[in-house]
Backbone as CSV, one residue per row, in Angstrom:
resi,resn,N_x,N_y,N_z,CA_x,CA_y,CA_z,C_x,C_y,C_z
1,UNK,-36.888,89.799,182.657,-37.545,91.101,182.775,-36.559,92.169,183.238
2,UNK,-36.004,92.036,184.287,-34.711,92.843,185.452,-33.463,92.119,184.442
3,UNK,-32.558,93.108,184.230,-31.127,92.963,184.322,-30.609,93.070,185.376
4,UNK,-29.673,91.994,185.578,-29.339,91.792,187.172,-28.450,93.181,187.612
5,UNK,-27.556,93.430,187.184,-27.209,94.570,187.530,-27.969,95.400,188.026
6,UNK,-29.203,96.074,187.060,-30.223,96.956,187.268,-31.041,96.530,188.469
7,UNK,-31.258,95.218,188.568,-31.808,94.558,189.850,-30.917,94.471,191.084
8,UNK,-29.899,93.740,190.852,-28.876,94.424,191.961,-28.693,95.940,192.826
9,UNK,-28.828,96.897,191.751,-28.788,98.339,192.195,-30.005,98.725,192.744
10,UNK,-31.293,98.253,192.557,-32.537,98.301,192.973,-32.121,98.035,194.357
11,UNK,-31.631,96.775,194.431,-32.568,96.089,195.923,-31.451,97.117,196.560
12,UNK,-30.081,97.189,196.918,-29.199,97.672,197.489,-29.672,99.127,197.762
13,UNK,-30.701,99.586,196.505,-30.965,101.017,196.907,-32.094,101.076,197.820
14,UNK,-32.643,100.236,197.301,-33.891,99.945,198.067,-33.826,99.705,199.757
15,UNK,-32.920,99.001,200.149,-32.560,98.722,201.038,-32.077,99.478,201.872
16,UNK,-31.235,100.577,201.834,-31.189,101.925,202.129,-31.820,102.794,202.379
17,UNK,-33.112,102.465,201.416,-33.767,103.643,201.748,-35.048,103.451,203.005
18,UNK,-34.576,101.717,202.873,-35.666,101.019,204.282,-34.918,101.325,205.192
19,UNK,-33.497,101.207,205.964,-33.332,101.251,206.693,-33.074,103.084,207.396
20,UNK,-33.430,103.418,206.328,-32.525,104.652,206.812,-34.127,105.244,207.300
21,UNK,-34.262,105.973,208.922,-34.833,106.729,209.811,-35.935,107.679,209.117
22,UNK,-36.959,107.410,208.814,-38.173,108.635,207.981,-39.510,108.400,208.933
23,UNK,-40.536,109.148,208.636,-41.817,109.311,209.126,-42.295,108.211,209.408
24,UNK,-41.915,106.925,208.233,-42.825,106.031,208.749,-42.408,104.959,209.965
25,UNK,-41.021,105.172,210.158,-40.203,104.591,211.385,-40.710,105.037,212.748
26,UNK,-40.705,106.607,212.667,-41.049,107.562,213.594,-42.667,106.763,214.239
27,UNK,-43.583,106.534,213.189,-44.580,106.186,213.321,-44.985,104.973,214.444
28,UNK,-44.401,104.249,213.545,-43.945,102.667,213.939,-44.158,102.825,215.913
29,UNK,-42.278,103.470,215.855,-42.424,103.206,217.097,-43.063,104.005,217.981
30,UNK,-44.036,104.849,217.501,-44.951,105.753,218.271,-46.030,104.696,218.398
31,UNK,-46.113,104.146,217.592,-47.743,103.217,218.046,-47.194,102.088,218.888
32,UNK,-45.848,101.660,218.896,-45.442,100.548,219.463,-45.654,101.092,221.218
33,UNK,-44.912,102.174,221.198,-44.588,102.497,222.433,-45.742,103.187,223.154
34,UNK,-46.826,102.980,222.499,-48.293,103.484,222.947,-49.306,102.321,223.150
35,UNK,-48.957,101.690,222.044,-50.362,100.224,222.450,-49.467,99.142,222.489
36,UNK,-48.552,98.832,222.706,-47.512,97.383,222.947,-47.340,97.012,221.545
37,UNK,-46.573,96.062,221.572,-46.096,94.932,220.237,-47.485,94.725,219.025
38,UNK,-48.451,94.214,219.976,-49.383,93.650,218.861,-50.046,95.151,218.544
39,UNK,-50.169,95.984,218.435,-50.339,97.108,217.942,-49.338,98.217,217.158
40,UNK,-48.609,97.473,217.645,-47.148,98.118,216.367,-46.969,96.938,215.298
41,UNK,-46.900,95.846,215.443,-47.515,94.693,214.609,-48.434,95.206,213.481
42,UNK,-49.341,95.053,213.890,-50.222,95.682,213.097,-50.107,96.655,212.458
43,UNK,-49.829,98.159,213.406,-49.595,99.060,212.143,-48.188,98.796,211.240
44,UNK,-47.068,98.211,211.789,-46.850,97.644,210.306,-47.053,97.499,209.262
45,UNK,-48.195,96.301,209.467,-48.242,95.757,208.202,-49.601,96.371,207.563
46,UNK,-50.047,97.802,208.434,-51.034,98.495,208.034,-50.424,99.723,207.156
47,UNK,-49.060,99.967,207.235,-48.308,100.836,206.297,-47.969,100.099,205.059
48,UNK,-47.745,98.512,205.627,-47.522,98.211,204.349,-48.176,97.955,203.255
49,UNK,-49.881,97.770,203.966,-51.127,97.553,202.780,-51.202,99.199,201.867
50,UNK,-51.084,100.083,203.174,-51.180,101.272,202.354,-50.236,101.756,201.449
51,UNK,-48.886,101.506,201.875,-47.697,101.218,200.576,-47.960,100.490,199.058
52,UNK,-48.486,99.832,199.143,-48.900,98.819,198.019,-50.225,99.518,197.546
53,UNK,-51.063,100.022,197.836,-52.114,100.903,197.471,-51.752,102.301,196.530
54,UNK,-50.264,102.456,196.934,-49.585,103.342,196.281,-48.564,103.223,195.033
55,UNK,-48.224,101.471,195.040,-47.411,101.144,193.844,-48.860,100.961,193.056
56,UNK,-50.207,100.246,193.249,-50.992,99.892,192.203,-51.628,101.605,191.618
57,UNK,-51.918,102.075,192.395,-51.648,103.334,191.354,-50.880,104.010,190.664
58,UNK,-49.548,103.547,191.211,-48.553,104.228,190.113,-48.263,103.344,189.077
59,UNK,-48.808,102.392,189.310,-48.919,101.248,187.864,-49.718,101.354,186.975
60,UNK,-51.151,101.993,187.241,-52.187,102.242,186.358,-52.177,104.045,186.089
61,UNK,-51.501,104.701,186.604,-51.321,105.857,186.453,-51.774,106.636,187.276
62,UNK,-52.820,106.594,188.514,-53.058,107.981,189.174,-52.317,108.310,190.232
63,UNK,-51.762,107.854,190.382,-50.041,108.449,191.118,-49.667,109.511,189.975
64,UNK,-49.325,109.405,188.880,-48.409,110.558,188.071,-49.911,111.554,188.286
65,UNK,-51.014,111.247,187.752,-51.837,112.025,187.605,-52.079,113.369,188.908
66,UNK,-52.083,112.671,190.151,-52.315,113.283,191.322,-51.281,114.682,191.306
67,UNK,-49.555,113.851,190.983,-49.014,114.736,190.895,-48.924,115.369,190.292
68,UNK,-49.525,115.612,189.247,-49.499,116.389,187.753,-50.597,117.308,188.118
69,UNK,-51.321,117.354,189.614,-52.419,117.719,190.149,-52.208,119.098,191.479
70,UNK,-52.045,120.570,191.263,-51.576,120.529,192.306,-52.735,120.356,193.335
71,UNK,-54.089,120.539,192.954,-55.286,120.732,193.927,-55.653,119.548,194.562
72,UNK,-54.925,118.366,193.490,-55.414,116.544,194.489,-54.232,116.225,195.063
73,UNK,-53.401,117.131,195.008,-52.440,116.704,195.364,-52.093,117.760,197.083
74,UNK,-52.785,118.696,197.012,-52.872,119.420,198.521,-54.581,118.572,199.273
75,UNK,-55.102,118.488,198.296,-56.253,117.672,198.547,-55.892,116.398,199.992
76,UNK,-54.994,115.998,199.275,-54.525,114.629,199.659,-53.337,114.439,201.178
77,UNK,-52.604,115.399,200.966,-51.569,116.188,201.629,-52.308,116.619,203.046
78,UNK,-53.545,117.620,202.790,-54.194,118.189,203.891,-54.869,116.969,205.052
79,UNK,-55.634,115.729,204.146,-56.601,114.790,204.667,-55.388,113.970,204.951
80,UNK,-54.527,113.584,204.793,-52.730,113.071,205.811,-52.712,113.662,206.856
81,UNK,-52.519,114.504,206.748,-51.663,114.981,207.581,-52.974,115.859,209.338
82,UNK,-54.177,116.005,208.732,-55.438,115.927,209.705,-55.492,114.555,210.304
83,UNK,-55.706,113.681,209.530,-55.499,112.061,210.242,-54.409,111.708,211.068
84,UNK,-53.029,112.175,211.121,-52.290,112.284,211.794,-52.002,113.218,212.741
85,UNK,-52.926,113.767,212.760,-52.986,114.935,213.881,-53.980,114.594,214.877
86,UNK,-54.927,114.350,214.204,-56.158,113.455,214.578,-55.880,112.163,215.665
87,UNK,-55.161,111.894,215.270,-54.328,110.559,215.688,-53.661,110.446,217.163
88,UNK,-52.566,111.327,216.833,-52.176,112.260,217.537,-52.783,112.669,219.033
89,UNK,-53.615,113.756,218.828,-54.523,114.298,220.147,-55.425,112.653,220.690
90,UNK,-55.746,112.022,219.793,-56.744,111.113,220.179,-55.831,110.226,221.178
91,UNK,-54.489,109.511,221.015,-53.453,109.083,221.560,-53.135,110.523,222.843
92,UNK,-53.002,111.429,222.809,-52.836,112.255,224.006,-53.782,112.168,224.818
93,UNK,-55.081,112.284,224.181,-56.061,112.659,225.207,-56.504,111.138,226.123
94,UNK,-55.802,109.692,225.391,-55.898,108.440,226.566,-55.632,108.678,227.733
95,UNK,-54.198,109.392,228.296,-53.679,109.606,228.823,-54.290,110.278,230.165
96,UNK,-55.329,111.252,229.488,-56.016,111.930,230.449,-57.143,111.049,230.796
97,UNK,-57.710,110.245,230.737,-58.676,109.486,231.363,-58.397,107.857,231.620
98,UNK,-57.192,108.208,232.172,-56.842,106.511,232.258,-55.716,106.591,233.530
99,UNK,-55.669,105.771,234.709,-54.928,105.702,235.589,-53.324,105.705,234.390
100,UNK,-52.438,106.382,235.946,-50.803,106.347,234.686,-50.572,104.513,234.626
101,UNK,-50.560,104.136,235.107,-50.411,102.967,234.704,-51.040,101.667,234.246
102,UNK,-52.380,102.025,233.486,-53.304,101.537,233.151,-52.812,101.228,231.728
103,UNK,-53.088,100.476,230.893,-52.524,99.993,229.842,-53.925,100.077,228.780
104,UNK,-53.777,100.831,228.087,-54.882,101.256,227.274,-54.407,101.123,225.416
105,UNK,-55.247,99.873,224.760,-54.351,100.105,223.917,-55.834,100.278,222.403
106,UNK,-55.139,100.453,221.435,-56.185,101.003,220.340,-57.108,99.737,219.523
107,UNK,-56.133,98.230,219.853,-56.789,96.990,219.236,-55.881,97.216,217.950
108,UNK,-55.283,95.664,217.528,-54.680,95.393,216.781,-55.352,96.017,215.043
109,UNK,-56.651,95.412,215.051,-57.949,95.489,213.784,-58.372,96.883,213.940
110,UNK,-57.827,98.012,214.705,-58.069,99.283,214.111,-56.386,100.290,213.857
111,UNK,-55.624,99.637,214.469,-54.615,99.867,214.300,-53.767,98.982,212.594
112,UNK,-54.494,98.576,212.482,-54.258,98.070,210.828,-54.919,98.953,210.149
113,UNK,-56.109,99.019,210.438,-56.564,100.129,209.519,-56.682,101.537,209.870
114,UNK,-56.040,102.051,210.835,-54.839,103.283,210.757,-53.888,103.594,209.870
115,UNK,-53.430,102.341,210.082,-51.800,102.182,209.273,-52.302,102.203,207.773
116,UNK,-53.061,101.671,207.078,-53.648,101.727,205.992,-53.841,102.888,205.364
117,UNK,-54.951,103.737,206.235,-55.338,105.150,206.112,-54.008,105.768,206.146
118,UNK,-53.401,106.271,206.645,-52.235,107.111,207.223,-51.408,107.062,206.286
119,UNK,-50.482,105.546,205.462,-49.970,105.647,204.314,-50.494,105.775,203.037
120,UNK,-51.958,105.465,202.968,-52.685,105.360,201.555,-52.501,107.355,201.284
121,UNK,-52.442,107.892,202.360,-53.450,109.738,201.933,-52.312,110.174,202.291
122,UNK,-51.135,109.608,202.279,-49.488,110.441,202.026,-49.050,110.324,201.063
123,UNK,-49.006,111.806,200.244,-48.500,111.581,198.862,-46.988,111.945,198.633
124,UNK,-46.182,111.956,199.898,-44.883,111.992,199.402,-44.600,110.368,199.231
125,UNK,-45.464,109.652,199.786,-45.376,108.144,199.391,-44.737,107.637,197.806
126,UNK,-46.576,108.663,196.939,-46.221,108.405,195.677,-45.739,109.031,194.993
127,UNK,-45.373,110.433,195.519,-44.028,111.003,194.767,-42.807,110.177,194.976
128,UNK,-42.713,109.428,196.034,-41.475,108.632,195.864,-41.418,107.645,194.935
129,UNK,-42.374,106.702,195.214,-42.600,105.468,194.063,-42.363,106.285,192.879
130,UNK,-42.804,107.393,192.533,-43.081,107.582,191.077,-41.321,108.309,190.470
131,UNK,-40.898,108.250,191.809,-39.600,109.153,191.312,-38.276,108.140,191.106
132,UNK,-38.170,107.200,192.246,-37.430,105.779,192.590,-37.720,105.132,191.575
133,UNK,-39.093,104.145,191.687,-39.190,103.437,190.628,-38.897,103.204,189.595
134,UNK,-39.319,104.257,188.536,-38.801,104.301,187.188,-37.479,104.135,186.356
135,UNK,-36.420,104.476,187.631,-34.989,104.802,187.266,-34.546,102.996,187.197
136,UNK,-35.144,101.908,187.334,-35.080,100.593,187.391,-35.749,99.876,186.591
137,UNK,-36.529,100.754,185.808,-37.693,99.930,185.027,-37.414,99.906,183.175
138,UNK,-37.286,98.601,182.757,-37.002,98.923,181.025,-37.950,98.837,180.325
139,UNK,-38.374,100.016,179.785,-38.971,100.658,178.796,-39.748,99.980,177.613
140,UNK,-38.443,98.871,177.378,-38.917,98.117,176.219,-39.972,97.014,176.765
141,UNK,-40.165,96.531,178.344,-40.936,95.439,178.538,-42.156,96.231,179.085
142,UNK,-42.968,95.749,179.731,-44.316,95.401,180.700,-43.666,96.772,181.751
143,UNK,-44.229,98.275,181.561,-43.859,98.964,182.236,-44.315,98.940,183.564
144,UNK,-45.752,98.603,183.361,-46.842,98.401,184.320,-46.432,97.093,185.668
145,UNK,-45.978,95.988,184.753,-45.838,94.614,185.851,-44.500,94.894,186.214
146,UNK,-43.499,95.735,185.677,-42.145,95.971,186.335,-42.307,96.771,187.768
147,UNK,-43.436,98.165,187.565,-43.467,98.894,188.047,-43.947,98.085,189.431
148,UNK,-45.048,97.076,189.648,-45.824,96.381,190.742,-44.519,95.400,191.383
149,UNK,-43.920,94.916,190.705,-42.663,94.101,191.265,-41.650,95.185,191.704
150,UNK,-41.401,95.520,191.548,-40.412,96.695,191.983,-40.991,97.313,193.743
151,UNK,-41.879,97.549,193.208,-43.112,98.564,194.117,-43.285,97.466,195.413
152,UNK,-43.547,96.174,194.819,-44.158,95.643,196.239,-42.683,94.837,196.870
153,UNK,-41.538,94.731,196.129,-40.317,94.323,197.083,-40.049,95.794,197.781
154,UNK,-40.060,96.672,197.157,-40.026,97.937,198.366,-40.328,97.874,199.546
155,UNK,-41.659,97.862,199.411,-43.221,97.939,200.048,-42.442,96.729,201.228
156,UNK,-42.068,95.727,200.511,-41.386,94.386,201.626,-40.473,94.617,202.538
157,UNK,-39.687,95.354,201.763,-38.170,95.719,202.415,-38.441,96.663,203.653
158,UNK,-39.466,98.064,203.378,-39.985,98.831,203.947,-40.109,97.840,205.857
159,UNK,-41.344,96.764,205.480,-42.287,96.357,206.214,-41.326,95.626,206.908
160,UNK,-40.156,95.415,206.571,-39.404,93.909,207.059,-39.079,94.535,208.232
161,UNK,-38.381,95.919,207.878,-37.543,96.800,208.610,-38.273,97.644,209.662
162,UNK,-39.953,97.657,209.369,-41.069,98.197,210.643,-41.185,96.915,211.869
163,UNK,-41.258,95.932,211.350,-41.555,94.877,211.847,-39.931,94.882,212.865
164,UNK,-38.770,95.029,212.396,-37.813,95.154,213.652,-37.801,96.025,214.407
165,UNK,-38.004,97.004,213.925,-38.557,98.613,215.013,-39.409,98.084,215.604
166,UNK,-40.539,97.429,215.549,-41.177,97.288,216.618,-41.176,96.334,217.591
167,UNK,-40.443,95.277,216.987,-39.495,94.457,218.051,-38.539,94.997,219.076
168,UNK,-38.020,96.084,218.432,-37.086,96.602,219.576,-37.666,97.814,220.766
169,UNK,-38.907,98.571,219.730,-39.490,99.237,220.798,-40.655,98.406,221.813
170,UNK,-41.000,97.191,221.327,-41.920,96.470,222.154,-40.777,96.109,223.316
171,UNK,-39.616,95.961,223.262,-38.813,95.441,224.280,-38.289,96.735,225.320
172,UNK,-38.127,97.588,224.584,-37.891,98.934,225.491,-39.005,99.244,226.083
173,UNK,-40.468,98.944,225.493,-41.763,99.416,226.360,-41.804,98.398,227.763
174,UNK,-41.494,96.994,227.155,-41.560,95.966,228.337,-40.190,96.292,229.432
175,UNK,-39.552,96.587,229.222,-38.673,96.878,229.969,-38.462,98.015,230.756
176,UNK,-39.403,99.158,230.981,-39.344,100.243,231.328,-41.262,100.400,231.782
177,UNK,-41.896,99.584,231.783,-43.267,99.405,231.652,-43.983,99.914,233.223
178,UNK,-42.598,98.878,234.575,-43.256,98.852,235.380,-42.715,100.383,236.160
179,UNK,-42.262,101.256,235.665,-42.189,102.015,236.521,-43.176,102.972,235.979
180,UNK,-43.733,104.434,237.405,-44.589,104.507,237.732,-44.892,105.835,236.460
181,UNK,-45.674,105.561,235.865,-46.140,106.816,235.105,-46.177,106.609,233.546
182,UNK,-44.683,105.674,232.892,-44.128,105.384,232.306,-45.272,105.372,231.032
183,UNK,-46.301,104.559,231.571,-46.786,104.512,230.306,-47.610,105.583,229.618
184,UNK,-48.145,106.548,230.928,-48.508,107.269,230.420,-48.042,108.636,229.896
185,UNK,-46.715,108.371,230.311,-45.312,109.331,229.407,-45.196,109.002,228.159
186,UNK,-45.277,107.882,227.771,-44.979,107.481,226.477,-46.160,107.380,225.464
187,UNK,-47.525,107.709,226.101,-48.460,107.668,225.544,-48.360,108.883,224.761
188,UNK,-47.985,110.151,225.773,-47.860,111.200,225.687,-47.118,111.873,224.230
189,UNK,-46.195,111.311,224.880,-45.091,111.393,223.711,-45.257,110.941,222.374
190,UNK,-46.601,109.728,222.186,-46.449,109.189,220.821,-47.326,109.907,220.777
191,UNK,-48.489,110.355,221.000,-49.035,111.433,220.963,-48.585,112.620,220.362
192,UNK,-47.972,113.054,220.960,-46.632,114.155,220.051,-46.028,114.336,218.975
193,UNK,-45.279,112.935,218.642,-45.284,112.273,217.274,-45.749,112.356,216.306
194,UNK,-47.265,111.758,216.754,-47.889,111.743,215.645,-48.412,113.084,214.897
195,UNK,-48.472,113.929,216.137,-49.381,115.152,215.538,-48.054,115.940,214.535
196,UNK,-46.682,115.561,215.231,-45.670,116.196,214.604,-45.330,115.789,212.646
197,UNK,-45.569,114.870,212.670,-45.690,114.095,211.362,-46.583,114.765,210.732
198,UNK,-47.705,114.819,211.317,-49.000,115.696,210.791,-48.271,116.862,210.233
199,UNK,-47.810,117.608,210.933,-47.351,119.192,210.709,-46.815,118.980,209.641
200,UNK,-45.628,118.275,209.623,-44.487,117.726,208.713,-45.151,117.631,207.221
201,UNK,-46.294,117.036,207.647,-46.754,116.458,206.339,-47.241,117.819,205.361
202,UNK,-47.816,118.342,206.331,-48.466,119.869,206.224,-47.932,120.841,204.980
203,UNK,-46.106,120.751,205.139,-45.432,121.147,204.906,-44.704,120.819,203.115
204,UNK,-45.418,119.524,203.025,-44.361,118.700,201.874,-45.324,119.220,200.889
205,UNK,-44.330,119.349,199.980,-44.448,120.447,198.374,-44.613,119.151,197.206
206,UNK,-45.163,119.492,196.443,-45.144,118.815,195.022,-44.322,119.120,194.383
207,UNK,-43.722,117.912,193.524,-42.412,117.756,192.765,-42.703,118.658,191.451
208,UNK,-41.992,119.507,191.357,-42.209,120.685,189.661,-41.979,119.930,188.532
């Protein structure tokens, strides 16, 4: 199906583009450093369901469509980037009704389906898939099953690389945990984060 070359240049690009520092990293360790490990856990692999929600539409087509959309496509943009704002204040406002060192966290099973929501209704998601992808995919085969293989080793590579972010911020939270306030500084702060992403998101334009 893949010419190795062409597959070679995939993963290597691919791989790059996991490791390298974006919104959904930012994310990561905002929920890590707000509800511990098993809540950055989770949203993990709650970006990564919503990642994959975004290659199967760009496999059947309403990914191009959206963007070919500008009204579903601010549609989509606006209800992101409110959920992350949303998010956001809701994570600030713990802070205010909880001793500072009270450990208050969101539950693993809603923090998955955060992570879900949050990447499914970001459409620079599938402007990316739809822009990346293709430049790997041959024409002459199964555009559709190239496009889902492609899409969900991303989607992998992505998740591999959330899953160490939050290993390392679960260890910086445990390690800085017992002093006095701490957590509810950092609540604060992911709080901040998130609403900042929001803005961010606010901001992102459709591809001409």
């Amino acid at each position: 199906m893949f010419e190795l070359q062409s597959f070679a240049l995939f993963l290597a690009a691919a791989t790059l583009v996991a490791i390298t520092p974006g919104p959904g990293i930012f994310y990561i360790i905002a929920r890590t450093l707000a509800g511990g490990r098993t809540e950055g856990l989770a949203s993990s692999v709650g970006l990564g369901l919503g990642g994959l929600v975004h290659v199967l539409a760009g496999a059947i087509g309403i990914s191009a469509l959206l963007m070919a959309s500008a009204e579903a496509f601010t549609a989509l943009k606006i209800a992101g980037a409110f959920y992350l704002i949303w998010l956001g204040i809701k994570t600030w406002r713990q802070t205010l009704i909880s001793a500072p060192t009270e450990v208050r966290t969101t539950g693993a099973s809603r923090a998955l389906r955060e992570g879900i929501v949050v990447e499914a209704l970001n459409p620079k998601t599938a402007a990316f898939f739809l822009a990346f992808i293709p430049q790997f995919v041959d024409a002459s085969a199964n555009v559709a099953l190239q496009f889902v293989v492609l899409g969900t080793i991303s989607v992998a590579l992505n998740t591999s690389v959330d899953l160490i972010v939050t290993r390392w911020a679960a260890k910086a939270r445990d390690r800085l945990a017992g002093r006095h306030t701490f957590i509810a500084r950092t609540r604060q702060t992911s709080g901040a984060v998130m609403c900042g992403l929001g803005v961010a998101l606010l901001t992102a334009r459709r591809a001409s």
